[in-house]
PDBQT receptor file of N, H, CA, C and O in Angstrom, charges set to zero:
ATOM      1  N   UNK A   1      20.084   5.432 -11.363  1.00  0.00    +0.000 N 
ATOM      2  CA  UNK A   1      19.443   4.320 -12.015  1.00  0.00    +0.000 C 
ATOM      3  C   UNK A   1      17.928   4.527 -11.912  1.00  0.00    +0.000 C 
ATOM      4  O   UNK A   1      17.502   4.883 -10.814  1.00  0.00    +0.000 OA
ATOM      5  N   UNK A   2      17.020   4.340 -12.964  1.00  0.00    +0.000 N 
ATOM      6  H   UNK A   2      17.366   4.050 -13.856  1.00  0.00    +0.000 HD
ATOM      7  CA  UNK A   2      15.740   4.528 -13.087  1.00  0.00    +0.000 C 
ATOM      8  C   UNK A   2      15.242   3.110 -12.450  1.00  0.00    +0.000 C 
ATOM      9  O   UNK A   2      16.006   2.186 -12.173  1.00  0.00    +0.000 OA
ATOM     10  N   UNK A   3      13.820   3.101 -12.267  1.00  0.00    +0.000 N 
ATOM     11  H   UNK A   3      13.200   3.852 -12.492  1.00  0.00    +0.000 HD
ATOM     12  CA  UNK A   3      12.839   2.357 -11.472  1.00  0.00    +0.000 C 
ATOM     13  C   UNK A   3      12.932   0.890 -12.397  1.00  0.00    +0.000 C 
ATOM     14  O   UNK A   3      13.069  -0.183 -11.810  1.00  0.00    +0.000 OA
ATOM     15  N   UNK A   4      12.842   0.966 -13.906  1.00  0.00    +0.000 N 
ATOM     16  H   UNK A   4      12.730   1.838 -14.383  1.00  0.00    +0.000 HD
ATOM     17  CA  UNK A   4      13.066  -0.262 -14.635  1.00  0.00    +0.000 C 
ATOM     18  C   UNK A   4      14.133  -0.877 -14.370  1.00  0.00    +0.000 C 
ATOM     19  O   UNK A   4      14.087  -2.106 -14.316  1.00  0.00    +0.000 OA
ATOM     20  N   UNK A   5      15.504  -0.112 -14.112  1.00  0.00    +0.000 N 
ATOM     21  H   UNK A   5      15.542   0.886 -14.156  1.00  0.00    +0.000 HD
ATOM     22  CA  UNK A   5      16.932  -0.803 -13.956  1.00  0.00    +0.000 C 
ATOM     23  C   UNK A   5      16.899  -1.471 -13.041  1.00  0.00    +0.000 C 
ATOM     24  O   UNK A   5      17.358  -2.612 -12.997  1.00  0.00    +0.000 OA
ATOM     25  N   UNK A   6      16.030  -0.546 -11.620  1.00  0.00    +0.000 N 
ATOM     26  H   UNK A   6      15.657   0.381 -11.656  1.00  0.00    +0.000 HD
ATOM     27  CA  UNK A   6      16.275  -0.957 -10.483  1.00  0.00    +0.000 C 
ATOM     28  C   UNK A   6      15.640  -2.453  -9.955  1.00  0.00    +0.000 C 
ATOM     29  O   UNK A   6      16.088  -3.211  -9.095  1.00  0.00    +0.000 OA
ATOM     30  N   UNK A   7      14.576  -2.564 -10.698  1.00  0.00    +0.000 N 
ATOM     31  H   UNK A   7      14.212  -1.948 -11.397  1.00  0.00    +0.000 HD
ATOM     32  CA  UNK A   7      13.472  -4.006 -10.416  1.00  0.00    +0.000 C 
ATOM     33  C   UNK A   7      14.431  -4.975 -11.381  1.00  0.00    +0.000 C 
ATOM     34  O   UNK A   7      14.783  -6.059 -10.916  1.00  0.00    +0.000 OA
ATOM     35  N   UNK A   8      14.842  -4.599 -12.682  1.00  0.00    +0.000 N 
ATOM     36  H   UNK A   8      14.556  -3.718 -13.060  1.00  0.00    +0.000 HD
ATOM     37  CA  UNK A   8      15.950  -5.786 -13.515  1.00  0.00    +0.000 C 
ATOM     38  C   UNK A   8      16.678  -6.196 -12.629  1.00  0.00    +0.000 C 
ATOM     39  O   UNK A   8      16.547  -7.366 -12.267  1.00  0.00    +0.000 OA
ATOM     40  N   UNK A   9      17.740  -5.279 -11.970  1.00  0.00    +0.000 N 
ATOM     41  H   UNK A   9      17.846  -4.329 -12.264  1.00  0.00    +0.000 HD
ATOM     42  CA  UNK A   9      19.217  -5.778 -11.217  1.00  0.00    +0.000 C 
ATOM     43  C   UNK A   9      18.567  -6.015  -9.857  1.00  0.00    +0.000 C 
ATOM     44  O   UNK A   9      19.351  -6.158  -8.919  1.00  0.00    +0.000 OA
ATOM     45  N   UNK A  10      17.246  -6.081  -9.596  1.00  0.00    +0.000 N 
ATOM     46  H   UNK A  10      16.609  -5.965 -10.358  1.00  0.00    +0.000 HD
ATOM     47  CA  UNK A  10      17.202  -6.868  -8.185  1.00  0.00    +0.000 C 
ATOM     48  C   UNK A  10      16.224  -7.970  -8.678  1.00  0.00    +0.000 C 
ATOM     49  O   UNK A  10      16.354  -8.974  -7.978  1.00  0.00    +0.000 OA
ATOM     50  N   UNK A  11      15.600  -8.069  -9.325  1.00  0.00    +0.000 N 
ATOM     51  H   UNK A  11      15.494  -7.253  -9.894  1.00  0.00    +0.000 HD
ATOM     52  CA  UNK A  11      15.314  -9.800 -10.109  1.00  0.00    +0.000 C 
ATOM     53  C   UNK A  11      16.128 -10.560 -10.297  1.00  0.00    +0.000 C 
ATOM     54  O   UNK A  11      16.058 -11.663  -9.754  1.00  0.00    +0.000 OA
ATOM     55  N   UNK A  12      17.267 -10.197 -11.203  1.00  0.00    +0.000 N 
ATOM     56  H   UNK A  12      17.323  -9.301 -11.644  1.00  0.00    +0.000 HD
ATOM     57  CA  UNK A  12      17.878 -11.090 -11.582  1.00  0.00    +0.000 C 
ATOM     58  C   UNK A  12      19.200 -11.468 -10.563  1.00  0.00    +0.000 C 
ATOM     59  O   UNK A  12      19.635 -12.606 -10.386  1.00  0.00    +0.000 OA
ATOM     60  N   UNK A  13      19.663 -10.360 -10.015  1.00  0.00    +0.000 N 
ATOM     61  H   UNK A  13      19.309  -9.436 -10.159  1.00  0.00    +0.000 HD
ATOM     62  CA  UNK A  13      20.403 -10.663  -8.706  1.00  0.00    +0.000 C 
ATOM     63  C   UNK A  13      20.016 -11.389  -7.136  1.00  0.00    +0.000 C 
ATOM     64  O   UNK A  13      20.680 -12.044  -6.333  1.00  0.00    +0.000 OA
ATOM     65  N   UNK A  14      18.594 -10.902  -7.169  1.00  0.00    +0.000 N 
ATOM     66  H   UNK A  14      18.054 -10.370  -7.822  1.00  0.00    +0.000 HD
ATOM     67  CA  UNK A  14      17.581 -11.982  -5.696  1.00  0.00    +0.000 C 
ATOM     68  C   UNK A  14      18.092 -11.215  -5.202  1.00  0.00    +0.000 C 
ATOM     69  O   UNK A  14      18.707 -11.928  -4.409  1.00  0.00    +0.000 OA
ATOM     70  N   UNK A  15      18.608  -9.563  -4.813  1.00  0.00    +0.000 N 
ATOM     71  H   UNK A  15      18.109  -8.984  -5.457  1.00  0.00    +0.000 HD
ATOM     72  CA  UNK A  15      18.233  -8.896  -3.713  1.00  0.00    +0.000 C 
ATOM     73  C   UNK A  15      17.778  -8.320  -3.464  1.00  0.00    +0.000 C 
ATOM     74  O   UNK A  15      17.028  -7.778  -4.276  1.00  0.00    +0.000 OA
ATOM     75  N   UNK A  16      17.803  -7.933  -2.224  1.00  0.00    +0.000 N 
ATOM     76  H   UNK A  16      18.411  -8.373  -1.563  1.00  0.00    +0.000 HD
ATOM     77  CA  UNK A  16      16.104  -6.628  -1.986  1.00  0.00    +0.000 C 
ATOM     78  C   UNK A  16      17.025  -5.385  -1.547  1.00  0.00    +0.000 C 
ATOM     79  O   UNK A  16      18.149  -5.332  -1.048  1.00  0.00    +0.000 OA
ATOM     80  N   UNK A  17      15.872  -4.172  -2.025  1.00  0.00    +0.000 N 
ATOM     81  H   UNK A  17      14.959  -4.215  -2.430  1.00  0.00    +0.000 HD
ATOM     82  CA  UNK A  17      15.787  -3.163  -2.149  1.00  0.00    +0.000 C 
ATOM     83  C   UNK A  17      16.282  -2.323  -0.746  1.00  0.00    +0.000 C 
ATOM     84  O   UNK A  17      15.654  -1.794   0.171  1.00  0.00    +0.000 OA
ATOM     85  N   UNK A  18      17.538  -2.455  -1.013  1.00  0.00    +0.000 N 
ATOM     86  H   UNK A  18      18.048  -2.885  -1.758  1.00  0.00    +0.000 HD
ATOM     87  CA  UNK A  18      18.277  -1.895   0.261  1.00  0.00    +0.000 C 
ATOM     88  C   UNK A  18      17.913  -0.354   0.497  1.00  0.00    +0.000 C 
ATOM     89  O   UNK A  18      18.293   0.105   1.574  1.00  0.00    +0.000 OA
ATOM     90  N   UNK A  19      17.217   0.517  -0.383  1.00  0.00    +0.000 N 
ATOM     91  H   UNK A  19      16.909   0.143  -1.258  1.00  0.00    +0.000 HD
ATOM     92  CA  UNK A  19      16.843   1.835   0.541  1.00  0.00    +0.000 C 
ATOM     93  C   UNK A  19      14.786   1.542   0.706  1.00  0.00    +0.000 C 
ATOM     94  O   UNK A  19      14.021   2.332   1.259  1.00  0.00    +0.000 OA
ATOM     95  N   UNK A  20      14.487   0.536   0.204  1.00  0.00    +0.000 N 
ATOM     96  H   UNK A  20      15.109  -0.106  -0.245  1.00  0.00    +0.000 HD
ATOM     97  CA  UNK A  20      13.032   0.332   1.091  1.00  0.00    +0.000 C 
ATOM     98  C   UNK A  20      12.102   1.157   0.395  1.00  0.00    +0.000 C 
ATOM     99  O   UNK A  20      10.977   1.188   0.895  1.00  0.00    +0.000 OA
ATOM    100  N   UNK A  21      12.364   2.111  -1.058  1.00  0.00    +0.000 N 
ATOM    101  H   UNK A  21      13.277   2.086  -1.465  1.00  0.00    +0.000 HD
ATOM    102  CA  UNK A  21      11.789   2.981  -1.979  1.00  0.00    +0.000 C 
ATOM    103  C   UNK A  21      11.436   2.036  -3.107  1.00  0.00    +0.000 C 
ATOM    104  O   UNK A  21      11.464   2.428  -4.274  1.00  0.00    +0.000 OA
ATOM    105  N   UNK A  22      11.152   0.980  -2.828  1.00  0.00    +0.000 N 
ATOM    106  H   UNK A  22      11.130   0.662  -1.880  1.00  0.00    +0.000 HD
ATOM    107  CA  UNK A  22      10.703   0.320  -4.575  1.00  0.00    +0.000 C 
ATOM    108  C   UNK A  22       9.252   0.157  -4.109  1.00  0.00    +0.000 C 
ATOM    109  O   UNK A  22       9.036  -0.331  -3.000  1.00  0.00    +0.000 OA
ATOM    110  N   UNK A  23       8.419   0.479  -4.772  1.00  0.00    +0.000 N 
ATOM    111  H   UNK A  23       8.595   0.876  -5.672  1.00  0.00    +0.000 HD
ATOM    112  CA  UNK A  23       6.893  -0.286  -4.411  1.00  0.00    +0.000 C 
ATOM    113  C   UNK A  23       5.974  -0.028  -6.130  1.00  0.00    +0.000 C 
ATOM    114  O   UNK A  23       6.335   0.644  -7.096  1.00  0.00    +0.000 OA
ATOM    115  N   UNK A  24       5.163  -0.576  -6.002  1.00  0.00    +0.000 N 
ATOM    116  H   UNK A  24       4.870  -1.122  -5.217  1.00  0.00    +0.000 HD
ATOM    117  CA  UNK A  24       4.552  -1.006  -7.221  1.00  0.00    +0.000 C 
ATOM    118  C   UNK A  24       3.180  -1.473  -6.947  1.00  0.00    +0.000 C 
ATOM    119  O   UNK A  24       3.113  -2.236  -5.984  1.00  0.00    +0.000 OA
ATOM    120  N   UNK A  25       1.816  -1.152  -7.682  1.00  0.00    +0.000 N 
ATOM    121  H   UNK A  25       1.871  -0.532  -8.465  1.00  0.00    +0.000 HD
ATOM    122  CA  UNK A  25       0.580  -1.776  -7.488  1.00  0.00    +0.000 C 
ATOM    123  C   UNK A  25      -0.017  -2.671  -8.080  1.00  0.00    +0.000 C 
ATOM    124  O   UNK A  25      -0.278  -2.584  -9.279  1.00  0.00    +0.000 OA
ATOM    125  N   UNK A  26      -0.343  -3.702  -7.335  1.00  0.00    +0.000 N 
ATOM    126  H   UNK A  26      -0.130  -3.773  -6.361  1.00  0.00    +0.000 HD
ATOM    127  CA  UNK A  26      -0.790  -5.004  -7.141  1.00  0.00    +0.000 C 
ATOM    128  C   UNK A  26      -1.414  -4.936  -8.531  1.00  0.00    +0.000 C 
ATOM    129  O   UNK A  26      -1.869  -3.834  -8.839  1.00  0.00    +0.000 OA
ATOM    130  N   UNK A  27      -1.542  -6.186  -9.665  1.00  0.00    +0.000 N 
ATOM    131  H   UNK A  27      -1.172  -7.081  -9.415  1.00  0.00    +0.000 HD
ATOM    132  CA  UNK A  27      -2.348  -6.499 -10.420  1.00  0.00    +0.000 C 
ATOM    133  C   UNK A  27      -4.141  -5.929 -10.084  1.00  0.00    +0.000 C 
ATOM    134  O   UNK A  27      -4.788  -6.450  -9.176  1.00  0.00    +0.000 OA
ATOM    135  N   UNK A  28      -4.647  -4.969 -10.856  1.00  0.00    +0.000 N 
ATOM    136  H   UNK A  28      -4.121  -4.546 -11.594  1.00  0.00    +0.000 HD
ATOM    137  CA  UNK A  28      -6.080  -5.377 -10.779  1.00  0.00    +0.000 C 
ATOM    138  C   UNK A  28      -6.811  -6.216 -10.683  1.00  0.00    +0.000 C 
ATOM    139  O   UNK A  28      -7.696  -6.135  -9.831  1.00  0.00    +0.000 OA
ATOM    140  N   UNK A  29      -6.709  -7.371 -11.550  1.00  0.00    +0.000 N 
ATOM    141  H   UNK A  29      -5.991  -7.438 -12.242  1.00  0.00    +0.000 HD
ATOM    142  CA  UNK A  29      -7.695  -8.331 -11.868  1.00  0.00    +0.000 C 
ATOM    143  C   UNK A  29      -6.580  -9.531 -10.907  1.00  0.00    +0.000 C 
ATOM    144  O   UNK A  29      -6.261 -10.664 -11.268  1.00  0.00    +0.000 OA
ATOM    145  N   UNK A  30      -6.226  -8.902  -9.788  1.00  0.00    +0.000 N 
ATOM    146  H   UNK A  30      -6.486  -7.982  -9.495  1.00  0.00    +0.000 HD
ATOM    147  CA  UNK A  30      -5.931 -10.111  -8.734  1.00  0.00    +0.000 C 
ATOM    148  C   UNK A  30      -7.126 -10.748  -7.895  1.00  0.00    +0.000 C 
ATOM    149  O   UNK A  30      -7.767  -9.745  -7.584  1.00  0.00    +0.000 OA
ATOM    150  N   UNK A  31      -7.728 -11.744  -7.402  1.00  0.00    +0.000 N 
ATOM    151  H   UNK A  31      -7.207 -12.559  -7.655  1.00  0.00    +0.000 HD
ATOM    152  CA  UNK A  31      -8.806 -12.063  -6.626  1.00  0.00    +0.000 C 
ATOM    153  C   UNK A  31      -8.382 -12.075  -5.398  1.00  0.00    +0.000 C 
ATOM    154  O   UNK A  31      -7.379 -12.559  -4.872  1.00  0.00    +0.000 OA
ATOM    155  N   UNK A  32      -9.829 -11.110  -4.757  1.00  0.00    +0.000 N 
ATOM    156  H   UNK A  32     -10.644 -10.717  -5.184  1.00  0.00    +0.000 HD
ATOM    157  CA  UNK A  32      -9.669 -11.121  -3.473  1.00  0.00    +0.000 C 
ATOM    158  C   UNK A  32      -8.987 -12.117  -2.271  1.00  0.00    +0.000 C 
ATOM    159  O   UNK A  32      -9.287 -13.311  -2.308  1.00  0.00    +0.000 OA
ATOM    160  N   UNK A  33      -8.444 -11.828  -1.640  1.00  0.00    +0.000 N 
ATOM    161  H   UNK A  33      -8.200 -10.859  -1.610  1.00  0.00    +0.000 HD
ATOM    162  CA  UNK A  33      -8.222 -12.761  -0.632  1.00  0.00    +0.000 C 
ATOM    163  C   UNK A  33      -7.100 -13.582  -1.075  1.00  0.00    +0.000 C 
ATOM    164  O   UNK A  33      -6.647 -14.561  -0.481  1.00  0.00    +0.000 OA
ATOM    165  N   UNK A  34      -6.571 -12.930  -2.525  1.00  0.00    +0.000 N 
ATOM    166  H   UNK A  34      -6.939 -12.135  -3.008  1.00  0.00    +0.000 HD
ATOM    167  CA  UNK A  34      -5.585 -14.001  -3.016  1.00  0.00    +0.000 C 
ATOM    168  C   UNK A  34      -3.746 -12.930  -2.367  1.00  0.00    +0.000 C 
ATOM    169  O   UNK A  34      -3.564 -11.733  -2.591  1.00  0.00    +0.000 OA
ATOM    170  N   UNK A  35      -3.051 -13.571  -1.844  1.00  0.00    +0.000 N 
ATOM    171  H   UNK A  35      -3.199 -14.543  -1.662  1.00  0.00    +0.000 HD
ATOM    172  CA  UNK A  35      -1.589 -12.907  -1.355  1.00  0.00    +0.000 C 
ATOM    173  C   UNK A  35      -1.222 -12.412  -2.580  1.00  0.00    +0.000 C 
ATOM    174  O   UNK A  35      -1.323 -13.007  -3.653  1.00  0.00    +0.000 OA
ATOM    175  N   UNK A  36      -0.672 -10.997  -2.344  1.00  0.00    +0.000 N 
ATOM    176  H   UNK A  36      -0.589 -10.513  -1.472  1.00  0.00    +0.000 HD
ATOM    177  CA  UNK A  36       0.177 -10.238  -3.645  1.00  0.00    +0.000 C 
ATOM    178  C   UNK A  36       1.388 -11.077  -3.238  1.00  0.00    +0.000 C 
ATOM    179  O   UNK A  36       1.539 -11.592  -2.130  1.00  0.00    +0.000 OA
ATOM    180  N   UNK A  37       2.238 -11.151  -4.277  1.00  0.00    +0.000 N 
ATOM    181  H   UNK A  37       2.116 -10.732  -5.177  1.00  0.00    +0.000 HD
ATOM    182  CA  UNK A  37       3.374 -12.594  -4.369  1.00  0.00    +0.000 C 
ATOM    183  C   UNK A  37       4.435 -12.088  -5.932  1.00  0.00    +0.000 C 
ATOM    184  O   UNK A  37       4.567 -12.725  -6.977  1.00  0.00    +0.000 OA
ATOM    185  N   UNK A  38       5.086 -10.648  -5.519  1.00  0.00    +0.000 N 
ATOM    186  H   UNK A  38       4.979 -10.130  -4.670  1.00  0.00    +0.000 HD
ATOM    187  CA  UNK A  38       5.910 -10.372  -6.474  1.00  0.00    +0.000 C 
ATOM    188  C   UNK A  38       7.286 -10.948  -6.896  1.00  0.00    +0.000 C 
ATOM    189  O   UNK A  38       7.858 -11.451  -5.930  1.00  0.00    +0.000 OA
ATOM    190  N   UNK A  39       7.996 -11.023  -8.072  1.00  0.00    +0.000 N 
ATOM    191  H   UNK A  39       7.531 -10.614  -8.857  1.00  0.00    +0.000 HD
ATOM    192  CA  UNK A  39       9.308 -12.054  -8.355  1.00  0.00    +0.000 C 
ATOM    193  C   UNK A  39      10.488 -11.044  -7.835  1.00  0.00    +0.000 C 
ATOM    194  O   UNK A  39      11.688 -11.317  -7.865  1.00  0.00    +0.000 OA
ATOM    195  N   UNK A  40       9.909  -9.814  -7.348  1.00  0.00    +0.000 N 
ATOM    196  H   UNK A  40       8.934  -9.592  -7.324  1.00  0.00    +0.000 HD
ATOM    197  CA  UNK A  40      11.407  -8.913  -6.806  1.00  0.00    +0.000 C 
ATOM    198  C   UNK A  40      10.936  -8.658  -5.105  1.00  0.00    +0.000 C 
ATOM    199  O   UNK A  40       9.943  -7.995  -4.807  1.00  0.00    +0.000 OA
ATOM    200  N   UNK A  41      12.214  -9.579  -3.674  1.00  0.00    +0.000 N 
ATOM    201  H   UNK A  41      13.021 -10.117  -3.916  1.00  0.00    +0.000 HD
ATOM    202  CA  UNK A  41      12.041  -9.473  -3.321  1.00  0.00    +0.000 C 
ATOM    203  C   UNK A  41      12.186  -8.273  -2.760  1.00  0.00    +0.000 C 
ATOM    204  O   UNK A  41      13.041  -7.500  -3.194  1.00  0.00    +0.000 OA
ATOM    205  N   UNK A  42      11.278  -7.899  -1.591  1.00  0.00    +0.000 N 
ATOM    206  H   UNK A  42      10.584  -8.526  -1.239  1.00  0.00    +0.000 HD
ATOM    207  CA  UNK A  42      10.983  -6.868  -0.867  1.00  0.00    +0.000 C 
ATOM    208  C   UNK A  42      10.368  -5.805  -1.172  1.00  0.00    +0.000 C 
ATOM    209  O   UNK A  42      10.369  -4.759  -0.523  1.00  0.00    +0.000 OA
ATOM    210  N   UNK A  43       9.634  -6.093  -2.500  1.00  0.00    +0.000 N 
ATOM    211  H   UNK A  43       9.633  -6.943  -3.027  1.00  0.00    +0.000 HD
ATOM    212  CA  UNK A  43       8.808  -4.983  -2.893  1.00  0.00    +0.000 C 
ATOM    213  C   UNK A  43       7.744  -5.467  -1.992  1.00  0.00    +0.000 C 
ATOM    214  O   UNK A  43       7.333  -6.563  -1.609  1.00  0.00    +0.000 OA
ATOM    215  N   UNK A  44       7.398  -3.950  -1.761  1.00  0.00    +0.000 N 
ATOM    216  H   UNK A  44       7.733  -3.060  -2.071  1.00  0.00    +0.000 HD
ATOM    217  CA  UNK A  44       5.984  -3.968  -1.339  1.00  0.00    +0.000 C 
ATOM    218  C   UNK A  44       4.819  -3.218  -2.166  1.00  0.00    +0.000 C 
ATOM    219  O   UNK A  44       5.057  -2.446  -3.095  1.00  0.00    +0.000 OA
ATOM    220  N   UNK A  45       3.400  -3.581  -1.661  1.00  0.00    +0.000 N 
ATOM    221  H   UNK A  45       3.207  -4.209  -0.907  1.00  0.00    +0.000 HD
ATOM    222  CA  UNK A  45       2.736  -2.743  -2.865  1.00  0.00    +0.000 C 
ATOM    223  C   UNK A  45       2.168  -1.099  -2.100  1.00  0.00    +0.000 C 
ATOM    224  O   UNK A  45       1.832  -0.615  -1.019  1.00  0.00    +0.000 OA
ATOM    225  N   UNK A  46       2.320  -0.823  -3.220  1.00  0.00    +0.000 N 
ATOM    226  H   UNK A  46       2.593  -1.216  -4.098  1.00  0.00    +0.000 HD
ATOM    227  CA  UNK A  46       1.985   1.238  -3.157  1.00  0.00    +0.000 C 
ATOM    228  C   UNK A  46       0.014   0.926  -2.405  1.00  0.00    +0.000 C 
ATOM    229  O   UNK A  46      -0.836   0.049  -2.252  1.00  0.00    +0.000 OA
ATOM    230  N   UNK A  47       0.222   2.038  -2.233  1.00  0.00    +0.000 N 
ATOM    231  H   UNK A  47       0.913   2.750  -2.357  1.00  0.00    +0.000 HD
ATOM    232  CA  UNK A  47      -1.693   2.349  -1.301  1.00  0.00    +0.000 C 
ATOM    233  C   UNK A  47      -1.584   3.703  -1.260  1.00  0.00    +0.000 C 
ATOM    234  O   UNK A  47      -0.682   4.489  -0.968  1.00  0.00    +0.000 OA
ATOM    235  N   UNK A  48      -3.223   3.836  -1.785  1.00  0.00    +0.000 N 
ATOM    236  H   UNK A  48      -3.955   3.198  -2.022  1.00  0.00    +0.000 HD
ATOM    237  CA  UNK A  48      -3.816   5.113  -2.111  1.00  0.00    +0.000 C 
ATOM    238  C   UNK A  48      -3.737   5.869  -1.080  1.00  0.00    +0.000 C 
ATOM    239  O   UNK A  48      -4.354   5.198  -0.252  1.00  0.00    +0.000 OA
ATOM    240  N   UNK A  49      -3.233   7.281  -0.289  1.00  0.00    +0.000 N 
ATOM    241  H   UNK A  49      -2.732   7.826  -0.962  1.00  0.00    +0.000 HD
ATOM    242  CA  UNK A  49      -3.139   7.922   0.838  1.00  0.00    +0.000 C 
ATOM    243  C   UNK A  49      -4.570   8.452   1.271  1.00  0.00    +0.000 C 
ATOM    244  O   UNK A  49      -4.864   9.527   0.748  1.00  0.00    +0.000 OA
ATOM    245  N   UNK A  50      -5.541   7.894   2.147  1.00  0.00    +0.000 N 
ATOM    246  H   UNK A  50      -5.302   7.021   2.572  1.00  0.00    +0.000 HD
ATOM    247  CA  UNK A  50      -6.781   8.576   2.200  1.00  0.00    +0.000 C 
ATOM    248  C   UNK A  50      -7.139  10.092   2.914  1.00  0.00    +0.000 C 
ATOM    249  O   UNK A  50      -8.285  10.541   2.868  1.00  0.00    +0.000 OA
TER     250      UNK A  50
């Protein structure tokens, strides 16, 4: 199952990402200091490796 299927069937089902590989980056034009607050739980967001 590709990355689109995978965020559909855990939206619309409300479960989270039982192997812990879904992540995705935060809106740009989010304001500082404001909580990232995605509709699929247990995503977390991706970060640049420095």
């Amino acid at each position: 199952m590709d990355l689109v299927h995978r965020l559909l069937a855990l939206h619309f089902t409300g479960k989270q990402d039982k192997y812990g590989s879904l992540k995705a980056w935060p809106a740009p034009d989010l304001p500082s200091g404001k909580a990232w607050n995605p509709p699929v739980k247990g995503l977390v967001p991706r970060t640049i490796a420095p």
